[in-house]
C-alpha positions as CSV (number, residue, x, y, z in Angstrom):
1,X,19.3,-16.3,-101.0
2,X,21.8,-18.0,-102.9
3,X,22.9,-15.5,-105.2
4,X,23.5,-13.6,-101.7
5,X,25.6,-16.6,-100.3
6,X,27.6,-16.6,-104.1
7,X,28.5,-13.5,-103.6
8,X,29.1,-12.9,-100.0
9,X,31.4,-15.8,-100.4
10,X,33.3,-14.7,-103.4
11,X,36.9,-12.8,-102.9
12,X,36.3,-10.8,-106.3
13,X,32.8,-9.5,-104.3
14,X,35.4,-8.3,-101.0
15,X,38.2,-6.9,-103.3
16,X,36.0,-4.7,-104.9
17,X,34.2,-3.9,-101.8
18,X,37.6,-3.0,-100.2
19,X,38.3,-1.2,-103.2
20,X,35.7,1.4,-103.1
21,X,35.9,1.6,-99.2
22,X,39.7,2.9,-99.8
23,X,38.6,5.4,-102.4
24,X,35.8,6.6,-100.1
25,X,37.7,6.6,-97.4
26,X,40.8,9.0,-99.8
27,X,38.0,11.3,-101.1
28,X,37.5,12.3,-97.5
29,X,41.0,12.2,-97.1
30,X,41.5,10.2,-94.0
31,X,45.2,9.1,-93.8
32,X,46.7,6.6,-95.7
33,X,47.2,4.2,-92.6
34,X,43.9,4.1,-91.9
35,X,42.7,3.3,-95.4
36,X,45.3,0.1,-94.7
37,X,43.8,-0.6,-91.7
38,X,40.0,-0.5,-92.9
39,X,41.1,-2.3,-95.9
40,X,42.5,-4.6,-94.4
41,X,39.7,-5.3,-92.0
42,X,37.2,-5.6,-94.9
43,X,39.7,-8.4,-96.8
44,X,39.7,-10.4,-93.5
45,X,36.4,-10.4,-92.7
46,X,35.0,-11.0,-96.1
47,X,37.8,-13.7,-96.1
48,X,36.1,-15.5,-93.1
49,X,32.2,-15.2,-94.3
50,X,33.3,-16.7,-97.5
51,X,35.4,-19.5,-95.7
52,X,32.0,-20.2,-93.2
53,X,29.5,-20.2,-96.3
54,X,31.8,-22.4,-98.2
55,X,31.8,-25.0,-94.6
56,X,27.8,-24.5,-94.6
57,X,27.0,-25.2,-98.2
58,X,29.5,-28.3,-98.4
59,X,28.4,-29.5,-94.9
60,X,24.4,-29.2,-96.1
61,X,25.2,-31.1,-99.2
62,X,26.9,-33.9,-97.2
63,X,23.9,-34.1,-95.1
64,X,21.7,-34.5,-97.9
65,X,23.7,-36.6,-99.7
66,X,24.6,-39.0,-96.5
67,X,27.6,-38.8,-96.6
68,X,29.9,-37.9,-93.2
């Protein structure tokens, strides 16, 4: 689970996720707005499940460590 929550969390992880979306999505050849549009999409939301990991895993340590 926390190899999961490394990489969900990493920005290389969404980049190369967004990456191979867009080629996907250019093999098929959908138009290249859209291809911004769902890359863009992927970036922001891997940008926010990496931001809400990161809060858990430093909020869990503070509890453990007792700290506020």
């Amino acid at each position: 689970m926390q190899t999961l929550k490394q990489k969900l969390s990493s920005r290389k992880f969404w980049v190369a996720l967004a990456t191979i979306v867009s080629g996907i999505l250019m093999m098929f050849g959908y138009a290249e707005t859209d291809i911004q549009a769902v890359s863009g999409a992927v970036l922001t939301i891997g940008g926010a499940i990496g931001y809400m990991i990161s809060e858990a895993i430093i909020d869990s340590q503070s509890v453990k460590g007792g700290g506020a």
